[in-house]
C-alpha positions in Angstrom: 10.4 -37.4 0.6 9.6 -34.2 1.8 6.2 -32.6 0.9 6.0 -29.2 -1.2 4.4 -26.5 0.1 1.5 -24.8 -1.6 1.7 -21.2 -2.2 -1.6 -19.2 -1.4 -2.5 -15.8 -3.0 -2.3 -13.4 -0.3 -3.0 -9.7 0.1 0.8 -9.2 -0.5 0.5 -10.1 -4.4 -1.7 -6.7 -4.5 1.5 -4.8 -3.0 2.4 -1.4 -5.1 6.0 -0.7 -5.9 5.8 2.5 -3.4 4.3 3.0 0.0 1.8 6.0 0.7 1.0 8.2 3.2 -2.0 7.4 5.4 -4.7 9.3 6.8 -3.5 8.3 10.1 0.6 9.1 9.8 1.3 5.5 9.1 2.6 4.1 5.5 1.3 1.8 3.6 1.5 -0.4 0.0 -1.6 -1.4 0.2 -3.8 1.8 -0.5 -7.3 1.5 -1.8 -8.4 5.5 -1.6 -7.3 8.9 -1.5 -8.8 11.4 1.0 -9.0 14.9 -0.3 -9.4 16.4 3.2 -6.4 15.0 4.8 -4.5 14.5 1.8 -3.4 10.8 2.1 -4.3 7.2 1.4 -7.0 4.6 2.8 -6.3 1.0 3.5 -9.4 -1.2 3.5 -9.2 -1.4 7.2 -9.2 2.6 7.6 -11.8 2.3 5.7 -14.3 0.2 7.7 -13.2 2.6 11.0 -13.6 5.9 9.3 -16.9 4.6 6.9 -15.9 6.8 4.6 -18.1 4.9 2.0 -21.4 4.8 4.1 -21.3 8.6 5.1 -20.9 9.2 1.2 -17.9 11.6 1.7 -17.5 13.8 -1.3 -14.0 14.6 -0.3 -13.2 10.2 -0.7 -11.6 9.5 -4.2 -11.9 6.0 -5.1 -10.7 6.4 -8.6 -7.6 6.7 -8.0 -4.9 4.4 -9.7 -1.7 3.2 -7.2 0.9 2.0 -9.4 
């Protein structure tokens, strides 16, 4: 009898239906912010390299809603 495998959540269950434009040049379906200054997205890993957050950047929108 063979055994079933379990299915994990993974970060691909938060995937968005389009991809987006990165800070960087790359793309993306995972965005979680939008930069005002270079006009694109921020992954979560962009994110801790850039430390957007802790340098309290005004031009880092966070409110944003991906579909």
């Amino acid at each position: 009898m063979k055994k079933k495998k379990r299915r994990y959540r993974t970060s691909h269950d938060r995937r968005t239906e389009y991809m987006y434009k990165c800070i960087d040049e790359n793309w993306t379906f995972y965005p979680v912010a939008y930069c005002k200054y270079h006009q694109g997205v921020l992954t979560a890993g962009l994110m801790a390299t850039h430390r957007c957050k802790q340098r309290n950047c005004r031009r880092l929108d966070e409110g944003v809603d991906f579909e």
